[in-house]
Backbone as a ProteinNet text record, in pm:
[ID]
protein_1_A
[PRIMARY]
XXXXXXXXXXXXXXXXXXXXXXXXXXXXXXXXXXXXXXXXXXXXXXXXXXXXXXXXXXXXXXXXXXXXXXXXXXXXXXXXXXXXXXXXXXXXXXXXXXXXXXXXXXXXXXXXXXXXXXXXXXXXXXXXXXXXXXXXXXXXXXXXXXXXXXXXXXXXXXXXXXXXXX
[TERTIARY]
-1065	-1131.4	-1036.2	-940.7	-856.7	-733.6	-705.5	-615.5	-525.2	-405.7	-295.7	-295.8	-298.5	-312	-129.2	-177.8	46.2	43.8	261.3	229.4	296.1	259.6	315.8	536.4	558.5	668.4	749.5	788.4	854.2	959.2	1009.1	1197.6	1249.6	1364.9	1370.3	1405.8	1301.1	1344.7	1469.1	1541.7	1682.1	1725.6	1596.9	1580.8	1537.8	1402	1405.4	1489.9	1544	1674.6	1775.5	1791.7	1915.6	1899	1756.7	1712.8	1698.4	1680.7	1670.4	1793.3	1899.5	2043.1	2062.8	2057.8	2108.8	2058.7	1908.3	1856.2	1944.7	1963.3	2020.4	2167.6	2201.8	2380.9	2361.7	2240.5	2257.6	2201.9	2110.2	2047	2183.3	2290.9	2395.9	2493.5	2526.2	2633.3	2576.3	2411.1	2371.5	2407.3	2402	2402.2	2548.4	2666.5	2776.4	2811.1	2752.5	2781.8	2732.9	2635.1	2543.3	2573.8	2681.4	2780	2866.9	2919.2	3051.5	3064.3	2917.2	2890	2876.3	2815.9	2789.4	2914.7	3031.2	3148.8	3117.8	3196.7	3200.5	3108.6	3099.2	2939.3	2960.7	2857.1	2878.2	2871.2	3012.9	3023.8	3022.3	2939.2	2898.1	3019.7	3072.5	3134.8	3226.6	3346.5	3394.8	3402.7	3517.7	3501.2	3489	3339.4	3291.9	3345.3	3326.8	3340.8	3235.1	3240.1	3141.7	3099.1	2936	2887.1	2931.6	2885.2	2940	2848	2741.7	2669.9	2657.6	2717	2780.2	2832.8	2920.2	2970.4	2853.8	2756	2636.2	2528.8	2573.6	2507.7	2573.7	2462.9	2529.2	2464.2	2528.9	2434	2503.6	2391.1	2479	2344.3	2346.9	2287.3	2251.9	2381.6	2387	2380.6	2251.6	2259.5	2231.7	2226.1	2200.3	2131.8	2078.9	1978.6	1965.7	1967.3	1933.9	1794.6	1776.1	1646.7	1648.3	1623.3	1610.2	1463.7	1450.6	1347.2	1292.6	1197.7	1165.3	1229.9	1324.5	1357.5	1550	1559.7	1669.8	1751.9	1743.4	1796.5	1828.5	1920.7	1879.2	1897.1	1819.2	1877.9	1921.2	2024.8	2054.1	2025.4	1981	1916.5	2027.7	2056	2065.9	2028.1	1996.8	1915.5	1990.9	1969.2	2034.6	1944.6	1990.4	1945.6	2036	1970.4	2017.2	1976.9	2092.8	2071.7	2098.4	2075.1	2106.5	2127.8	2239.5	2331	2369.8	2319.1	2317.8	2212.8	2255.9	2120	2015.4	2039.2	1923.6	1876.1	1726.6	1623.4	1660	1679.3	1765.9	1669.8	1641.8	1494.3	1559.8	1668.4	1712.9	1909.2	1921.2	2076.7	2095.7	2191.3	2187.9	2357.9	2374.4	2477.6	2537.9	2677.8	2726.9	2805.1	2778.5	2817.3	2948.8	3043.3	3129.8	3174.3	3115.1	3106.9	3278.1	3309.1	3466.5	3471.9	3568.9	3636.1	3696.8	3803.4	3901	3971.2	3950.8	4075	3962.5	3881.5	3797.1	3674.3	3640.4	3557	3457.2	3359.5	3222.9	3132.9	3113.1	3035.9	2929.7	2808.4	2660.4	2615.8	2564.2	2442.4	2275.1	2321.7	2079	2072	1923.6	1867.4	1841.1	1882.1	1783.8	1670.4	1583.9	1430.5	1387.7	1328.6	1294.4	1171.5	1192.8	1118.8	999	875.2	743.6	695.9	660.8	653.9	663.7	690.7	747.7	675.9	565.6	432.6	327	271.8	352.8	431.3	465.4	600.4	690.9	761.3	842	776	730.2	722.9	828.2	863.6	955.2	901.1	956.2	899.2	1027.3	1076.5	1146	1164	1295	1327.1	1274.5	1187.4	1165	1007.8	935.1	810.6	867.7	945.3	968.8	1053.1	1112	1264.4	1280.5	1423.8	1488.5	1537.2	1451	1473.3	1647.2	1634.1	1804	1785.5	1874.1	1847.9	1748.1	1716.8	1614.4	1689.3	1619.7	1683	1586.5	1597	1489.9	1529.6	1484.3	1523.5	1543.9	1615.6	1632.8	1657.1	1653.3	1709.8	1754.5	1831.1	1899.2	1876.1	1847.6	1843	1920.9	2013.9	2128.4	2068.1	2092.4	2057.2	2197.1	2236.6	2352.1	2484.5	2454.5	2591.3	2702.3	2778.2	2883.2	2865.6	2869.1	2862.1	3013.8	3106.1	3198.4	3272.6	3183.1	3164.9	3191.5	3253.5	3307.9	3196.8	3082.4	2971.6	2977.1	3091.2	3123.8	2993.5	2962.7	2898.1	3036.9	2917.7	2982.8	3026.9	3121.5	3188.4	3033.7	2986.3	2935.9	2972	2939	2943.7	2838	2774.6	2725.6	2733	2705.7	2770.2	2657	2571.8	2481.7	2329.8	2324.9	2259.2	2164.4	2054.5	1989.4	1926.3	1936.9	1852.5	1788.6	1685.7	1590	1621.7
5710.4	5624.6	5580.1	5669.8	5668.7	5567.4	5577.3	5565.8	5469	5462	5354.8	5231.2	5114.6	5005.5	4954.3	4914.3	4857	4800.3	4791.5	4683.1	4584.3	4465.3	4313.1	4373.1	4338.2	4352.2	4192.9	4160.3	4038	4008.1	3895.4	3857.5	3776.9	3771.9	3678.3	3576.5	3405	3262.4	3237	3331.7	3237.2	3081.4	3109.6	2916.4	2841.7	2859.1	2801.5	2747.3	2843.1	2788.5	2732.4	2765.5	2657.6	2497.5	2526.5	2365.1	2304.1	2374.3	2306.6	2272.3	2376.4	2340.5	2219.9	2190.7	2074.5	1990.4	1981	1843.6	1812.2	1892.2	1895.5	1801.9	1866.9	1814.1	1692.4	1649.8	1463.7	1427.1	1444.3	1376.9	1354.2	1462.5	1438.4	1341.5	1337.5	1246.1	1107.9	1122.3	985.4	928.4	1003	939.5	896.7	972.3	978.9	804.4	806.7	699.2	554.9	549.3	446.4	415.4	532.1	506.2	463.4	471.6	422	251.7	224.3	79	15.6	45.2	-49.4	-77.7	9.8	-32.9	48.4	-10.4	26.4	-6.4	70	31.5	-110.9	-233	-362.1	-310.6	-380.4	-406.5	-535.4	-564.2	-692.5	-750.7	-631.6	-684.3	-721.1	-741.2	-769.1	-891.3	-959.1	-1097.1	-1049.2	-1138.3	-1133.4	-1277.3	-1246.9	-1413.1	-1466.5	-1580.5	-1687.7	-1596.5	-1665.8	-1604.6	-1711.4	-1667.9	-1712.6	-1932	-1937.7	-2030.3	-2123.3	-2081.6	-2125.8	-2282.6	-2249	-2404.8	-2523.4	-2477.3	-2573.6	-2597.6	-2557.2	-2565.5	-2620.1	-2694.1	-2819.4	-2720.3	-2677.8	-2691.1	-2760.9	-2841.1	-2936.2	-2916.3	-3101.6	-3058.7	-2989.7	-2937.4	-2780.2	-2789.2	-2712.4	-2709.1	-2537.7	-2490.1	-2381.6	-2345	-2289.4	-2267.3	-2059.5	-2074.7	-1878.8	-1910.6	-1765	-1717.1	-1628.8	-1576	-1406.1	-1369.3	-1202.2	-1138.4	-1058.8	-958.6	-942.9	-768.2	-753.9	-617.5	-631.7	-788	-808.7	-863.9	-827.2	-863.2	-1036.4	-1095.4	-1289.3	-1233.1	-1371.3	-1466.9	-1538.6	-1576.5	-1662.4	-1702.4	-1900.2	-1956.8	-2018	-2050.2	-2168.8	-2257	-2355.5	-2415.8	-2528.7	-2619.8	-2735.2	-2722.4	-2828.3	-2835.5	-2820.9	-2730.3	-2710.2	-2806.5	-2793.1	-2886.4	-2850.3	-2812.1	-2734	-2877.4	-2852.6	-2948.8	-2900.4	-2790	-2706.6	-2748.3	-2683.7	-2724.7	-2583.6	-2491.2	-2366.1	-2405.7	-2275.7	-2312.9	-2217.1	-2245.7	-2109.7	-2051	-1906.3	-1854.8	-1736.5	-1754.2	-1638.6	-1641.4	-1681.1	-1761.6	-1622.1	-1565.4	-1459.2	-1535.6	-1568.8	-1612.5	-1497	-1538.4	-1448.3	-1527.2	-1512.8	-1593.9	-1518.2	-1651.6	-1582.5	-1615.8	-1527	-1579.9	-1571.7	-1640.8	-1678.7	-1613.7	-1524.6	-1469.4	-1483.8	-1541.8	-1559.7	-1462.6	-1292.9	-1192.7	-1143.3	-1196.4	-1079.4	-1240.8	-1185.5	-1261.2	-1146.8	-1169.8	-1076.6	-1174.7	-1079.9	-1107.4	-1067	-1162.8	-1112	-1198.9	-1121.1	-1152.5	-1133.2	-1245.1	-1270.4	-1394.6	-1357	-1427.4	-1610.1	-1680.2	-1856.4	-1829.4	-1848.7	-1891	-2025.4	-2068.1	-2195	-2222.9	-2364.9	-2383.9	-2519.8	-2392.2	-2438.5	-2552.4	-2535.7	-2638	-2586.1	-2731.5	-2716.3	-2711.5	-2781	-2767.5	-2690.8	-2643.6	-2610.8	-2530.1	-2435.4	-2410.2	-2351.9	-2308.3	-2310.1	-2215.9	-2222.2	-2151.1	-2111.8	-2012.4	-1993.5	-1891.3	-1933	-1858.7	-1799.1	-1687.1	-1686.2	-1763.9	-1814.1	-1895.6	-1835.7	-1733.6	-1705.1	-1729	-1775.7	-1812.7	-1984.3	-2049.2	-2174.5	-2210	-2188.2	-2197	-2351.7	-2364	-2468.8	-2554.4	-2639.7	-2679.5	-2753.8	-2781.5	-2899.7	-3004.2	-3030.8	-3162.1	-3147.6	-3044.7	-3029.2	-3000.5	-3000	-3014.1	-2960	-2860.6	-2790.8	-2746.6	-2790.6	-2747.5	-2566.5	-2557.7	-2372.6	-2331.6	-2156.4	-2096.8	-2005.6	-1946.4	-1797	-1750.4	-1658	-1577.4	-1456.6	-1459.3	-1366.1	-1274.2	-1135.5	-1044.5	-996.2	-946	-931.6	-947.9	-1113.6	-1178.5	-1166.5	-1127.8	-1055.3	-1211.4	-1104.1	-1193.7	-1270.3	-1252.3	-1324.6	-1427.8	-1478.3	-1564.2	-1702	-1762	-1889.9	-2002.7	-1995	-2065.1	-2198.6	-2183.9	-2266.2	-2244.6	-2379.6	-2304	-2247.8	-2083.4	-1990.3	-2103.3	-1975.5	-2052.7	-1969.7	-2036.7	-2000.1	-1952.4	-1850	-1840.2	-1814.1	-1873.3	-1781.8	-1680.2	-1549.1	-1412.4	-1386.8	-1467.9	-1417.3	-1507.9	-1543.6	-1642.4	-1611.3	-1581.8	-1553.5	-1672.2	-1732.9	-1810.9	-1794.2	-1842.5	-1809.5	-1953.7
2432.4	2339.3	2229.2	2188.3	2072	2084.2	2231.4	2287.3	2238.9	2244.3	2185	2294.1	2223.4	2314.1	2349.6	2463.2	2483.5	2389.6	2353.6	2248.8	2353.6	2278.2	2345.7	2315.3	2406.9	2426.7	2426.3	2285.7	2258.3	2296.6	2356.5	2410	2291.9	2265.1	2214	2319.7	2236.8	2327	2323.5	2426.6	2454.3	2487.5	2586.5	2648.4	2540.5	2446.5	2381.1	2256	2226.2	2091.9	2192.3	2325.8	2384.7	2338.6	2442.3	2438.1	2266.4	2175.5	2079.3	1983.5	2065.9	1981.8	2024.3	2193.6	2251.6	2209.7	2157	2071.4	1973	1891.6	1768.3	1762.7	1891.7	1902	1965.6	2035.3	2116.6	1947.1	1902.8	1768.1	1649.1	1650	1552.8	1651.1	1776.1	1826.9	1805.9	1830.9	1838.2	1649.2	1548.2	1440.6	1451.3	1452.3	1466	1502.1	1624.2	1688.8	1654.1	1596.8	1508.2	1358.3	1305.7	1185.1	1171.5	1331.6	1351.8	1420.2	1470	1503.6	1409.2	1295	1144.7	1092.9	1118.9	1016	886.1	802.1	668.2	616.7	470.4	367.8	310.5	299.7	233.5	112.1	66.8	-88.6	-149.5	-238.4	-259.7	-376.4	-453.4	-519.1	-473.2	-364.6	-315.3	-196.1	-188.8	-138	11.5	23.1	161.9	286.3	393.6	468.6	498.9	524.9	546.6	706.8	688.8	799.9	908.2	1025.7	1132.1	1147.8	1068.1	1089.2	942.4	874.6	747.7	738.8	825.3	826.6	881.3	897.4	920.1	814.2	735.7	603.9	493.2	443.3	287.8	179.7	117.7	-21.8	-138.1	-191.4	-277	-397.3	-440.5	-650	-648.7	-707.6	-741.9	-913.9	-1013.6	-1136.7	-1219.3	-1300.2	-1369.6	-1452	-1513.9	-1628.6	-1655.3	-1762.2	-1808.8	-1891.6	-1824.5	-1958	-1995.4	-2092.1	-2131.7	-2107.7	-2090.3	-2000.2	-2131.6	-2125.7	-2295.6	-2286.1	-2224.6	-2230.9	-2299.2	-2328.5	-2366.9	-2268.1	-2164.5	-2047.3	-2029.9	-1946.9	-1974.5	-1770	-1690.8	-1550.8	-1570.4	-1507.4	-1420.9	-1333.4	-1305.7	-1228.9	-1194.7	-1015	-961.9	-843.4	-861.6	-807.4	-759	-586.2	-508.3	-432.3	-346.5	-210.3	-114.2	-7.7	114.1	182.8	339.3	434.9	571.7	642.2	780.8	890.5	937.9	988.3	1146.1	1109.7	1299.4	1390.5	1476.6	1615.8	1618	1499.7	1528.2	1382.7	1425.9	1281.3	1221.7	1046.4	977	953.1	915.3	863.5	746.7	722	605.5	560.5	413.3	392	323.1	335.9	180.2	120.4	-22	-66.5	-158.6	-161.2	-272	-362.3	-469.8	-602.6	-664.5	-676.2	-757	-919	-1008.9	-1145	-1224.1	-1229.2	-1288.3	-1437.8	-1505.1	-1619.8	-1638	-1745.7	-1788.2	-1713.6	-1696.5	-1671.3	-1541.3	-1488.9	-1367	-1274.2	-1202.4	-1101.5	-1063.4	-1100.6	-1086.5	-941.3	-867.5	-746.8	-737	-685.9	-701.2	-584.4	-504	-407	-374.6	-329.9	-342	-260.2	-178.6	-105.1	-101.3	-58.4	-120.6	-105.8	-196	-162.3	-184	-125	-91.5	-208.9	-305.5	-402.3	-321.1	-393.7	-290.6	-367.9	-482.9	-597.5	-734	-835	-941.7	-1082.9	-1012.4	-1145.7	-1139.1	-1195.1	-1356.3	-1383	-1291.2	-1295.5	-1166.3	-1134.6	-1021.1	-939.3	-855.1	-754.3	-559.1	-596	-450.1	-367.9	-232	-145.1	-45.1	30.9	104.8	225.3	273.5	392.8	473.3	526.5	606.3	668.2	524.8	534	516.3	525.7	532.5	622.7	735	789.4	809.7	807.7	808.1	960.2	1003.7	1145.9	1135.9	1225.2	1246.3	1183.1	1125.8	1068.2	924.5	874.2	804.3	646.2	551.6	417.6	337.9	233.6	103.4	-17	-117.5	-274	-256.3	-333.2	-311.4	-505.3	-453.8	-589.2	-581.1	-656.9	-621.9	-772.7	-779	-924.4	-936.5	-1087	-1052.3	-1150	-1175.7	-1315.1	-1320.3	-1457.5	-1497.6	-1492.8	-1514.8	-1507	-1653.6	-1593.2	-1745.9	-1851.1	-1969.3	-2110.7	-2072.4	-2011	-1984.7	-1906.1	-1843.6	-1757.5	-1842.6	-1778.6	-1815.2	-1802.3	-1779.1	-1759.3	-1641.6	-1609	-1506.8	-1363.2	-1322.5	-1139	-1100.6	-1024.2	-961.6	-803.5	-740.8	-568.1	-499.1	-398.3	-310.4	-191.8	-111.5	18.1	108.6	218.5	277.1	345.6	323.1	399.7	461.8	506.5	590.3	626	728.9	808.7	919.1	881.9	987.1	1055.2	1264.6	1296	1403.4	1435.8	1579.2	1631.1
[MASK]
++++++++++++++++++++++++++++++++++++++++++++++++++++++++++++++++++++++++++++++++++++++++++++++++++++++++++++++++++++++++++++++++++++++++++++++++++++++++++++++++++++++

């Protein structure tokens, strides 16, 4: 009646921790290998190249405007029109601006968004909810935040470093 019951006699899971090292080691080669396809980290401050679909693109009246934000902060606005001169529909430009210094060149990148309308006051939308067929043309804007107090106020150089089209 008293009697001692067996005890469970435990192994340790050899098989199981095998199989789970081997996850471990395809899951780290696979990152390995997917770090090493991206290349290096994008640095924006640094001069990028024109994307590959770049040269099919106009952007021209090209003008500027700042505002200050109420945290002290000011934007930078600029605003043209694009023109897609290729045979694909663009659906996303990313530019990188280069703001000129007497002793330095400050680089800033940001998206075009496409200006939906202007009254009563500006409204934009991303190229991607607007894309740009062949032959097709749209007011745009890029908005910069912290463009050095030293900037020569000159328009920045444009590039496009990046072009997305379907």
């Amino acid at each position: 009646m008293f009697a001692e019951t067996p005890k469970d006699e435990r192994k340790f899971p050899a098989t199981a921790v095998a199989i789970a090292a081997v996850a471990v080691l395809i899951l780290i080669a696979v990152l390995v290998l997917l770090g090493r396809r991206h290349g290096p980290a994008f640095d924006p401050s640094q001069p990028q190249p024109p994307a590959a679909y770049a040269s099919h693109l106009d952007l021209s009246k090209l003008t500027m405007s700042e505002s200050s934000n109420m945290s002290g902060g000011h934007m930078t606005y600029l605003e043209g029109h694009v023109t897609n001169n290729g045979s694909e529909t663009v659906t996303g430009i990313t530019v990188q601006a280069a703001f000129h210094a007497a002793d330095t060149t400050q680089r800033l990148v940001a998206p075009i968004q496409i200006i939906r309308m202007r009254e009563p006051e500006i409204d934009t939308v991303p190229l991607s909810s607007a894309p740009l067929a062949p032959g097709a043309g749209a007011d745009f804007r890029l908005i910069f935040e912290g463009v050095n107090d030293t900037w020569d106020t000159q328009l920045p150089g444009l590039i496009a470093i990046g072009v997305s089209t379907k």
